[in-house]
TILUMBA-208486 format. One record per residue (C-alpha): x, y, z; residue in three letters. Coordinates in pm, whole numbers, padded with zeros to 5 digits, always signed. Layout:
N
XYZALA ...
//
This chain:
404
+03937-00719+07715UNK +03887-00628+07340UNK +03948-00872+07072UNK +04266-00675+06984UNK +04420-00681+07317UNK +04396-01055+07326UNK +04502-01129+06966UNK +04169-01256+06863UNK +04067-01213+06482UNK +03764-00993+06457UNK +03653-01155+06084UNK +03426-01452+06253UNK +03229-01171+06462UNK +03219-00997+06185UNK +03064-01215+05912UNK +02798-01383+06188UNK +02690-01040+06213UNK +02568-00986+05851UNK +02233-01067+05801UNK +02218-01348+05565UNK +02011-01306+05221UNK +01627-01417+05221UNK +01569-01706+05053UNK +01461-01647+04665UNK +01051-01693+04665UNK +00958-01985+04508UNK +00734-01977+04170UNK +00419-02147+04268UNK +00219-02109+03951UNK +00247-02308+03643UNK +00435-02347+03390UNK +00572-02566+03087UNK +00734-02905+03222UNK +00614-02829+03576UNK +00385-02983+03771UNK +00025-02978+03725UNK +00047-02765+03380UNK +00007-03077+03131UNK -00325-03142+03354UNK -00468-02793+03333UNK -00347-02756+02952UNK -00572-03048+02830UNK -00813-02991+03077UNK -00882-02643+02910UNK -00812-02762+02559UNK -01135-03002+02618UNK -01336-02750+02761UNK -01236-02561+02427UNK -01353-02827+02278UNK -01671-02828+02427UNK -01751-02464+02424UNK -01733-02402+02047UNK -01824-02791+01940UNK -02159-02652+02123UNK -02197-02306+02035UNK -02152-02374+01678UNK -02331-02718+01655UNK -02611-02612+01400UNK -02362-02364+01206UNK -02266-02654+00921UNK -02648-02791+00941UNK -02789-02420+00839UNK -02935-02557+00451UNK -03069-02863+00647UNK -03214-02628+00937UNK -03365-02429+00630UNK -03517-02678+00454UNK -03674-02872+00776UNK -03869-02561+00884UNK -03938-02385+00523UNK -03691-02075+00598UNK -03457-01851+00417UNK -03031-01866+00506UNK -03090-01557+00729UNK -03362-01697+00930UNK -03173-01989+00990UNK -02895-01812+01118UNK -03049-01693+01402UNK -03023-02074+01542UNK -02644-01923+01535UNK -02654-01568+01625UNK -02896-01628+01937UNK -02612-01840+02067UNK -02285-01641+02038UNK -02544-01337+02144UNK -02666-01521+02447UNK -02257-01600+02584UNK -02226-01211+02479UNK -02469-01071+02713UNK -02421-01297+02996UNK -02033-01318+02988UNK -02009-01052+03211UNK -02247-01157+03485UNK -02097-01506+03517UNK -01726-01331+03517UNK -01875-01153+03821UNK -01992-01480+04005UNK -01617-01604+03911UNK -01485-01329+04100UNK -01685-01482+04384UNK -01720-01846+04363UNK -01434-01948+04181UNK -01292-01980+03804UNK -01328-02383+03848UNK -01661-02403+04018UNK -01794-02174+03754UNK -01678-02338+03457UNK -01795-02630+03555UNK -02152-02529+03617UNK -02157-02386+03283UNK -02044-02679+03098UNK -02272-02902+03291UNK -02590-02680+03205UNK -02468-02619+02836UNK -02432-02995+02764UNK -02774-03058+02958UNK -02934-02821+02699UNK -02738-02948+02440UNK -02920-03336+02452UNK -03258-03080+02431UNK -03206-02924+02129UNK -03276-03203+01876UNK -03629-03206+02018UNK -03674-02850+01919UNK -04031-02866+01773UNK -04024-02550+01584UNK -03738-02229+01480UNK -03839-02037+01786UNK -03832-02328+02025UNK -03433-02429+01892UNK -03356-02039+01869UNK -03443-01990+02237UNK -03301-02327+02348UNK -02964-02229+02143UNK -03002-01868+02307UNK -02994-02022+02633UNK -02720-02250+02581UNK -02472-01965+02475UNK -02607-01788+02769UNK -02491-02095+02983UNK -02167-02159+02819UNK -02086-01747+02912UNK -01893-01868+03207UNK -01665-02047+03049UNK -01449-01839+02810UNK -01422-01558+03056UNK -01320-01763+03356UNK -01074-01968+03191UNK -00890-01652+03078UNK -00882-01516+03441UNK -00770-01855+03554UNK -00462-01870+03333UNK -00355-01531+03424UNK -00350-01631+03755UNK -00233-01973+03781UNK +00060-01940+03506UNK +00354-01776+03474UNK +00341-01447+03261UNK +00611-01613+03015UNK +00388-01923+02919UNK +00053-01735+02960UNK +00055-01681+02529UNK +00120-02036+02457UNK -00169-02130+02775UNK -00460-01960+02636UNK -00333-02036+02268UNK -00368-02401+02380UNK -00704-02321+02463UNK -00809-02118+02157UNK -00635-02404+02009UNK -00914-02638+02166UNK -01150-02411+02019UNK -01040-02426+01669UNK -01040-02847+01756UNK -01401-02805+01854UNK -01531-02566+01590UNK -01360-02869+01374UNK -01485-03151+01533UNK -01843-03047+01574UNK -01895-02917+01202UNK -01742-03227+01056UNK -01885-03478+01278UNK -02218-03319+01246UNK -02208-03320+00880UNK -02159-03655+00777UNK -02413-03770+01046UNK -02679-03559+00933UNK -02605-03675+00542UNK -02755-04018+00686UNK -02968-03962+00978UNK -03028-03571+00988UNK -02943-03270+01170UNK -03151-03389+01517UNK -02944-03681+01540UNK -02624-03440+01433UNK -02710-03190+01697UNK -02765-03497+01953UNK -02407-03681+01909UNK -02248-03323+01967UNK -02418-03301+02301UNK -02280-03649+02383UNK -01954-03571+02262UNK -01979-03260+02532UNK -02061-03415+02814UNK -01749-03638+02783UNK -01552-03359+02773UNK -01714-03194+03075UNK -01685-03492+03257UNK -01293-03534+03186UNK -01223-03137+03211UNK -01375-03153+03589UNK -01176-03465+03669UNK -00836-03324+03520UNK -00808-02921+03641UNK -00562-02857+03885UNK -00760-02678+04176UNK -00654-02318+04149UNK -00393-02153+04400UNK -00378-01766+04389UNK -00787-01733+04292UNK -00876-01451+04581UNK -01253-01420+04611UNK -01401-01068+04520UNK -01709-00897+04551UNK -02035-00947+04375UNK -02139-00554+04505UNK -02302-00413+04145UNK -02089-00079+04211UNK -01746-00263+04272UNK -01802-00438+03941UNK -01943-00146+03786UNK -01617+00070+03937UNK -01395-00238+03767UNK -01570-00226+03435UNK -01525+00147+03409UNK -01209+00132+03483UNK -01137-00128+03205UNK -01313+00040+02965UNK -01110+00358+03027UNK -00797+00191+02925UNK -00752+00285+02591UNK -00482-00013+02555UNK -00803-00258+02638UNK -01032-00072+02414UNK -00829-00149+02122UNK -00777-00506+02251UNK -01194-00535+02273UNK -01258-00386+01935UNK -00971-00596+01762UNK -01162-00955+01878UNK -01516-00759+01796UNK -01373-00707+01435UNK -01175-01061+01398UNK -01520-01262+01512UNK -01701-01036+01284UNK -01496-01198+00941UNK -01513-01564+01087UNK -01903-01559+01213UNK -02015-01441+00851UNK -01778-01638+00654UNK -01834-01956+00866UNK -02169-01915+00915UNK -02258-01921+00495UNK -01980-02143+00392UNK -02213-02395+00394UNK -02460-02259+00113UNK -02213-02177-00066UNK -02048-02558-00154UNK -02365-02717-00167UNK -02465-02488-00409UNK -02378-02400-00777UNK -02124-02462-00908UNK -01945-02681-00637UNK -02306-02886-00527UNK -02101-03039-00279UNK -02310-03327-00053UNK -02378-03197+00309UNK -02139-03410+00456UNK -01849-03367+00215UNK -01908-02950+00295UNK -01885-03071+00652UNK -01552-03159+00599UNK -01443-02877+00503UNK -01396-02786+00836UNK -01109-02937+00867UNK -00904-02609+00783UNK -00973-02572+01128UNK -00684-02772+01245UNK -00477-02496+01123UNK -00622-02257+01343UNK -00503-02550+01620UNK -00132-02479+01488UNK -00122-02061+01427UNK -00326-02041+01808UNK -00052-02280+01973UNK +00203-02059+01782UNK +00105-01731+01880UNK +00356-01729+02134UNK +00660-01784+01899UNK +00500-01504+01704UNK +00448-01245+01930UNK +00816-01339+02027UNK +00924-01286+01699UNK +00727-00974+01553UNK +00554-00843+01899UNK +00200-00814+01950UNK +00133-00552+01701UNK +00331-00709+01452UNK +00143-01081+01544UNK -00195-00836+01475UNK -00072-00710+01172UNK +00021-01050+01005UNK -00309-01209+01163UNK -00549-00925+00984UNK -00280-00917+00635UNK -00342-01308+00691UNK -00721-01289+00658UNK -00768-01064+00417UNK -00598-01238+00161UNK -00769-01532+00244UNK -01104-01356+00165UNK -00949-01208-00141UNK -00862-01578-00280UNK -01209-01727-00135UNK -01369-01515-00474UNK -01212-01741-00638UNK -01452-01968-00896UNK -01259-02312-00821UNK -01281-02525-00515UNK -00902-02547-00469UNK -00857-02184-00426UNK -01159-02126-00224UNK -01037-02391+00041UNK -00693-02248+00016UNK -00892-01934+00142UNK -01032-02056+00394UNK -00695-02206+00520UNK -00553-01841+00550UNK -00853-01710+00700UNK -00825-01953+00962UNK -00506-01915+01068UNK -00532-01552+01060UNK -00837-01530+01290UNK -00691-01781+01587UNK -00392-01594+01560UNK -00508-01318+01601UNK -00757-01411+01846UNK -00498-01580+02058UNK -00254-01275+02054UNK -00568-01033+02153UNK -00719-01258+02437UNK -00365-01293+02598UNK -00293-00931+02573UNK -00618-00884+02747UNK -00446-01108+03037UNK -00156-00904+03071UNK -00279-00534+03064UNK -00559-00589+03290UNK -00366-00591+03677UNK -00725-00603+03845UNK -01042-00783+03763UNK -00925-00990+03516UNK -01199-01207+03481UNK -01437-00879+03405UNK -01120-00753+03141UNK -01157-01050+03013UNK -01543-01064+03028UNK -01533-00741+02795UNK -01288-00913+02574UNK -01546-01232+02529UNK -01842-01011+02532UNK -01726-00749+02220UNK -01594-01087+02042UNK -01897-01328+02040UNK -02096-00944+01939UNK -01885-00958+01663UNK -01978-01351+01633UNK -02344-01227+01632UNK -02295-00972+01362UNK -02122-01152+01111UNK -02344-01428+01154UNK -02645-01225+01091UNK -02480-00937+00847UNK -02295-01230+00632UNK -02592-01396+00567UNK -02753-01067+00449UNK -02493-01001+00235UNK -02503-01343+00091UNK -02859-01293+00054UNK -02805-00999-00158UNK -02485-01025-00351UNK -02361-01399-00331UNK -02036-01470-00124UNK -01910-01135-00286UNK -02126-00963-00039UNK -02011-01172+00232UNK -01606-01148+00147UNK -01707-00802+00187UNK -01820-00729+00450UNK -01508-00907+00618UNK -01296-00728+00448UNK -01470-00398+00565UNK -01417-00599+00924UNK -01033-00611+00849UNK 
//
């Protein structure tokens, strides 16, 4: 008999037989105030740390370097340049072995061979000898930078992914800080060999703590290390005109920061500031605003949008090189500030728009990104001290704001 011929209600049948929902999916990577993303935040804000406290270790000691082996500020700079050009050329490769072995196992090789050739160079006999030991180190320290970018795209959410790598860049900034002031005041008393050699200690303990504290990764999916995959990927990246931009933007940002950075040094301990080494050491210390704009990117970019956050991050450093010209210390150091916060602004903005576009192969995107930025690194290390050779910091303000 049918349910109406015996008076039975047809509504239970009736609901049992819709299907019910599927359950929502559940957000497995991290984010702000979940679990495991305090971990992975200061785990990559000390590798940060590590990565430019290294790279940049002889960038404050330059008039020491000079005067030790009887060379000029551009010669000298090459104990600079080699580095950031050594990560550029060998970023890519070690993104590729990332693809395959992993963004953790990678990173942590590369810290633990940059910090091993970081207790070498004091013992750098000659130039040559601590230009190819600092040429090797940046090559080493390559697979860092790239890796940890790929690693954030994949492990956190897409909302928190500007403030993860700003925290990063902000460990940077903290390690571009550290290193120069540290290794100033040290070398004032026992030289740059000893400055050079407490940097390398200060690394390793920062290796050490960054392998003990990052979350093992989740969604990492091994690819392949076949040259014409990668070289299908790369073309591919490069033919994104979005990414192009993206790559040129860091190339040009690095550019004003390597040349300004990388002569700062001559310029205080020279007429008319004659600042000691170790009191122009401290002048890095501007560099714990670049800490605060890179942690705020993400407000910005909220606030103005990417373009906008690029717009105010260049506007931002160009009026700091425009007050740098300035003939008293105040001013100068008030340049500097703006410069600062300009260039990890807009270097935190870039890197994480990198992140985003790139839907495949993020670790080569991001590769590119590193690569075209530590080539601007190279450049303005190498054309600001030209410049500065020729004109004075005049020369040098412009050729960053030609950069701009």
């Amino acid at each position: 008999m049918t349910p109406a011929s015996t008076g039975a209600s047809t509504r239970v049948d009736a609901v049992a037989s819709v299907p019910s929902a599927p359950p929502p999916a559940v957000e497995t990577r991290m984010s702000p105030g979940g679990p495991g993303y305090r971990r992975m935040s200061l785990a990559l804000f000390l590798a940060g740390v590590a990565t430019f406290a290294l790279l940049y270790s002889t960038q404050a000691l330059l008039p020491l370097v000079s005067s030790d082996f009887a060379v000029s500020a551009s010669d000298a700079s090459w104990t600079v340049s080699a580095a950031t050009g050594g990560l550029a050329l060998f970023v890519l490769p070690m993104s590729a072995l990332s693809e395959r072995f992993g963004r953790r196992t990678v990173m942590t090789a590369s810290l633990a061979v940059a910090v091993t050739l970081g207790l070498l160079v004091p013992f750098a006999p000659s130039l040559g000898a601590l230009v190819a030991l600092r040429a090797l180190q940046g090559a080493a320290l390559a697979g860092l930078p790239a890796s940890a970018t790929a690693y954030l795209a994949e492990e956190v959410t897409p909302r928190a992914l500007v403030t993860a790598i700003g925290l990063f860049v902000a460990g940077n900034s903290v390690g571009g800080m550290s290193g120069r002031v540290i290794t100033g005041w040290v070398a004032q008393e026992w030289g740059w060999r000893a400055a050079v050699g407490v940097i390398g200690l200060v690394a390793v303990a920062c290796a050490v703590a960054f392998r003990m504290l990052l979350p093992v990764p989740r969604h990492f999916k091994a690819g392949s290390l076949a040259p014409r995959v990668l070289a299908g990927t790369v073309r591919r990246h490069l033919g994104n005109p979005l990414l192009r931009r993206l790559f040129a933007i860091g190339a040009l940002f690095m550019t004003v920061f390597g040349g300004v950075y990388t002569v700062i040094g001559y310029r205080l301990t020279e007429e008319p500031f004659s600042l000691p080494q170790g009191v122009a050491g401290s002048v890095f210390l501007v560099y714990l605003v670049g800490t605060v704009s890179a942690s705020a990117a993400g407000r910005l970019v909220g606030r103005l949008g990417r373009r906008g956050a690029l717009y105010a991050g260049g506007a931002t450093t160009a009026a700091g090189l425009l007050l740098s010209l300035a003939g008293t210390l105040p001013l100068v150091l008030l340049g500097l500030v703006l410069i600062t916060a300009g260039f990890f602004a807009g270097h935190a903005v870039a890197s994480s728009a990198v992140g985003r576009t790139a839907t495949e192969g993020r670790a080569q995107a991001a590769a590119l990104y590193q690569s075209a930025y530590y080539i601007g690194s190279s450049a303005g290390s190498a054309v600001g001290a030209l410049a500065f050779h020729a004109g004075g910091w005049s020369g040098t303000v412009a050729v960053g704001l030609v950069a701009v």
